[in-house]
N, C-alpha and C positions, 0 to 999 in steps of 0.2 A: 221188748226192744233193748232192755241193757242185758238181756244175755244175749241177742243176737249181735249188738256193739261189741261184749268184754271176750266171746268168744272169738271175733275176728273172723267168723264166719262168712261178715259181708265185702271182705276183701274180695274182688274178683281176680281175676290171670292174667296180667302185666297189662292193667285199664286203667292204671292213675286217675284221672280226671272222669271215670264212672265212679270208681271208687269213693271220690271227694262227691260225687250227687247224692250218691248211694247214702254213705256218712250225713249229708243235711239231710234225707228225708229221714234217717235213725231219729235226729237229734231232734227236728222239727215235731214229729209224732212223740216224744218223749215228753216235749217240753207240752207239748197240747192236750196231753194227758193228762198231764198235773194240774195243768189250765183249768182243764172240765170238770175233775173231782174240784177242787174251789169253787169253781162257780156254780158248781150243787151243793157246797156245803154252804155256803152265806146268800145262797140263793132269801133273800123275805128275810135275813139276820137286821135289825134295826139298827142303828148308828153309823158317822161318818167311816168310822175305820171299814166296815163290812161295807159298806157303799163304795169308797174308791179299792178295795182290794175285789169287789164283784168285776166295775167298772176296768179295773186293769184286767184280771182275767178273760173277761168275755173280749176284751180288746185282743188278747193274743190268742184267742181263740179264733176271730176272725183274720186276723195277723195269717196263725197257720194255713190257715184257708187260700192264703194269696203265695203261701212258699210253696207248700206241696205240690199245687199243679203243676206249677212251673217246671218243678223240679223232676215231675213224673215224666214232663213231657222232652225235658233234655237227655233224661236217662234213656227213653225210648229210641231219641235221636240219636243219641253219642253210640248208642250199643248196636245199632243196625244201620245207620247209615256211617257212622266215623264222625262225623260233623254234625254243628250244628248250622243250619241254614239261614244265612242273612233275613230271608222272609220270615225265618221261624221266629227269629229274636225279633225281630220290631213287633211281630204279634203278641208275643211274650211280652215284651217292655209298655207298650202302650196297654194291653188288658189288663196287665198286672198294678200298673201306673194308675190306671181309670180306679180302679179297685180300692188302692190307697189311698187315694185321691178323697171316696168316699169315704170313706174310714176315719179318716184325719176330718174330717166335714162332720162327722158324726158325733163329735167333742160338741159342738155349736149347735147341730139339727140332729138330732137322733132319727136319723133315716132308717138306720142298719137295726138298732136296738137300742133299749132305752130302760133304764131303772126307775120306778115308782117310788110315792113316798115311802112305801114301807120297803122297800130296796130289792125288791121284786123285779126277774127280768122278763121286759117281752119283745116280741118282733118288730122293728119299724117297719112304715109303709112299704120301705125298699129293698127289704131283707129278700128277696126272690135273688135279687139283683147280683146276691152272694152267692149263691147258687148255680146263677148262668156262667157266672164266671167260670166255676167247678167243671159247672158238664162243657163248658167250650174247651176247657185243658182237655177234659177226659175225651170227649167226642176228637179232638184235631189228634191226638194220640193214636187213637184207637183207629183211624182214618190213616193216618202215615200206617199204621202196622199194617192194614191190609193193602193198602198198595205197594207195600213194598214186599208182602207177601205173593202179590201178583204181579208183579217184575220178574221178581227171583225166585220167581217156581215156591216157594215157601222155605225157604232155606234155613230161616233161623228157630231157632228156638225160644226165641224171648217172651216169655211168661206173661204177656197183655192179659189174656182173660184172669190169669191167679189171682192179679191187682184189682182189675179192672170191677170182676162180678163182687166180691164181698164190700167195695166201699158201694156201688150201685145201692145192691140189697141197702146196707146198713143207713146208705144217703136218704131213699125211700121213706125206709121205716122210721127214722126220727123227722123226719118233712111230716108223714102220714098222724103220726101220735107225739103232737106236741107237749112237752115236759119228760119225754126221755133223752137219754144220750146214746149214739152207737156210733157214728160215725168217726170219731177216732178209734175204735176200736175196729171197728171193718176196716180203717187202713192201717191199721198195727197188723192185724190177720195178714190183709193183701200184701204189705214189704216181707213179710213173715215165709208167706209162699212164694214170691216171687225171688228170696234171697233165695229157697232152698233148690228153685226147679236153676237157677241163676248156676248154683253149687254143682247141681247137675249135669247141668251143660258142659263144666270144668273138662267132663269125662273123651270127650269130644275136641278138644282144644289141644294144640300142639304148644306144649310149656314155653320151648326157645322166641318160635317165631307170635304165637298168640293167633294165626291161622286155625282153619280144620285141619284135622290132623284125618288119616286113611280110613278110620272106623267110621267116619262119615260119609263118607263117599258113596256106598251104597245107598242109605238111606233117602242122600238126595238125589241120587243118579233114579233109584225107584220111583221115589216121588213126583220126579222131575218127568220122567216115562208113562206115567198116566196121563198126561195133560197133551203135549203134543212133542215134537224134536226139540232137540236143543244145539248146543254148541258144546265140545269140549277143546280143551286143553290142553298140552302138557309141556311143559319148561324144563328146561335143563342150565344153571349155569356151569358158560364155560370156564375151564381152569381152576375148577373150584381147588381142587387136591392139590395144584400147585400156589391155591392160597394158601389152604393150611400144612404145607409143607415148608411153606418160605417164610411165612410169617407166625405161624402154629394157632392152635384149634381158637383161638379166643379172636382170633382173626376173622377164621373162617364163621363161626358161631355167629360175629359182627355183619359178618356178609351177607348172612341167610337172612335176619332180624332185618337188616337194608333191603332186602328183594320180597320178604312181605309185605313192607312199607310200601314200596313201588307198586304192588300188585294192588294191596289196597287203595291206593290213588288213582290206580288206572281203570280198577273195575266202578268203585263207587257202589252204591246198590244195586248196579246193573248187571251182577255176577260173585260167586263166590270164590274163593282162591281158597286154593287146599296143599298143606306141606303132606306129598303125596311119601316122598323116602327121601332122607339124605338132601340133595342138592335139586330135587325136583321136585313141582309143583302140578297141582292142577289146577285148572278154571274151567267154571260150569256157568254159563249164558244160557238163563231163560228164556231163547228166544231165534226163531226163525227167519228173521229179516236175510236177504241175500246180503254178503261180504261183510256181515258179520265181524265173522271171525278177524278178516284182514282188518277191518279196522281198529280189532283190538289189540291185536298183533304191534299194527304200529305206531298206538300210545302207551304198549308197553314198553317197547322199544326206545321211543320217545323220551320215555321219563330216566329210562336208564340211564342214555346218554348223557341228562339235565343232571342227573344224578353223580355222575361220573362229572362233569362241570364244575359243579358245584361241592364236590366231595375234595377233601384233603387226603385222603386215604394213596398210599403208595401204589393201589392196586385199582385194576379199572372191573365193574362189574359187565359179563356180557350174557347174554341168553340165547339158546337154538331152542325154537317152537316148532309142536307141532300139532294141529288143530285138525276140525273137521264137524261139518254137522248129518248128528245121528237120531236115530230114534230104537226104543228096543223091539218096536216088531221087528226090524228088520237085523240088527245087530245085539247080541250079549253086552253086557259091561266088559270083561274080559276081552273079548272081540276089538269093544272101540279103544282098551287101554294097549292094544297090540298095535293099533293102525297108528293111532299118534303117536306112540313111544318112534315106530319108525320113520316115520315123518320128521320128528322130531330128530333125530341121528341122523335122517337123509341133510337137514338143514345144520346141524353140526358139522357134516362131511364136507357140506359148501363153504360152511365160515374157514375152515381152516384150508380149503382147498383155495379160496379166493386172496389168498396170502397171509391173513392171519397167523401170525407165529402163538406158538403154546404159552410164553412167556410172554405176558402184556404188561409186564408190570413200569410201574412210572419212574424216571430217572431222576433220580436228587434225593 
């Protein structure tokens, strides 16, 4: 864990606020580490000092116990959905609360665990109770991952089972053969694998916008073509080149970083948006429903506008789409990236034919 910390390896690609989950669960299994070795070394040690330095350690032992799920289970959220969901945090706040609740109660009844006179630790009657808590993080996680695997055709790549199967195994094994320890270690392992397939994904991610970047594209357009049709995409903003000609490239760079932002608000987990070149985009919808497409069409459209509202920027952002749903028995990839591209330019021909001037830019 502090070389995965000091090398900075666990920063991910413009994700601030995974980054800061990412960080508590480093810090959290560091500190529970330390924990464990303590409370096997004064484990049966006779006197008060070994008595409250056991009693504190097994305290933040089960402490960790109440951080980590949590914190697996916003990582999960924040990295595949964007958000985290109102439903998700009151589940979070009240299990995690229940949890503490018992814990801090365990000062007075030793439900959870409880030191003997010879300052020996054992399970209280309610120790299981620590455990449900576990598998309900672990289970509601690993639940969100498949269904959002099966929304979106399985688009992401976030590493659930790397985490998931070594604390399982390591949870198992010290439940099964009481007086060993693994279980911080199978989740030292699991953040271990899960930062490096994390790292790997990097390869896939477009630096500016924090999008898929075109090396992905096939993968999920393949992916995506086993299962059944889909919907695609492709965006064009307008006037881009006369942003960054008017206002120069840190401008335009501003713009694109704003139109992933948009795209991600507008797909949610119900589609991927991919920085396909330059000032275009793709979006891939899992899914076959009729009008689809238009409706996504225009709450991208939608947010644009809210965007340009609410935006201070001397320039207004606008987009020409062009969509359609395909499948590959009947169409190539290349085939469908021909159909929308022109689609997409037929509906650029209209924006600027229906009076649109090239020059949008805002007066003052």
């Amino acid at each position: 864990m502090l070389n995965v910390l000091f090398s900075g390896s666990w920063k991910l690609q413009k994700k601030r606020k995974e980054d800061k989950i990412l960080l508590g669960m480093i810090i959290t299994i560091f500190i529970s580490c330390i924990a464990d070795v303590v409370t096997f070394t004064v484990d049966g040690l006779p006197g008060t000092i070994f008595r409250n330095v056991a009693y504190a350690s097994n305290f933040v032992l089960f402490l960790g116990n109440l951080f980590i799920g949590p914190l697996w289970l916003m990582m999960i959220l924040k990295h595949i959905g964007g958000r985290i969901p109102k439903g998700q945090q009151i589940f979070t706040a009240v299990v995690s609360g229940f949890g503490f609740l018992l814990l801090l109660l365990n000062f007075v009844y030793p439900i959870l665990f409880c030191l003997d006179d010879t300052n020996r630790y054992s399970r209280g009657s309610l120790f299981w109770i620590n455990n449900l808590i576990e598998a309900l993080f672990m289970l509601d996680s690993v639940a969100y991952y498949l269904l959002m695997r099966f929304q979106n055709g399985g688009l992401k790549f976030f590493p659930v089972m790397q985490f998931f199967l070594p604390v399982f195994v390591c949870v198992a094994v010290q439940n099964a053969w009481y007086g060993i320890s693994t279980i911080w270690v199978g989740i030292a392992v699991g953040v271990t694998g899960m930062n490096l397939a994390l790292q790997n994904e990097n390869i896939f991610i477009d630096k500016l916008t924090g999008l898929f970047n075109r090396y992905y594209l096939d993968k999920v357009v393949e992916e995506m073509g086993k299962r059944r049709g889909f919907v695609m995409m492709m965006l064009d903003l307008n006037d881009f080149k006369l942003i960054n000609d008017t206002y120069g490239h840190s401008r335009g760079d501003e713009a694109l970083a704003a139109m992933a932002e948009i795209l991600r608000d507008s797909m949610g987990t119900c589609g991927t948006a991919i920085r396909y070149a330059g000032d275009e985009f793709v979006i891939l919808v899992n899914s076959d429903l009729p009008g689809i497409a238009e409706r996504y069409e225009k709450r991208i459209r939608k947010n644009v506008d809210l965007y340009n509202e609410r935006s201070l920027k001397k320039y207004a952002l606008s987009v020409s789409i062009g969509s359609g749903y395909f499948n590959l028995k009947d169409n190539s990839v290349d085939d469908i990236l021909e159909i929308i591209d022109k689609r997409m330019y037929d509906d650029k021909r209209s924006f600027y034919e229906s009076g649109h001037l090239p020059d949008r830019r805002r007066q003052g």
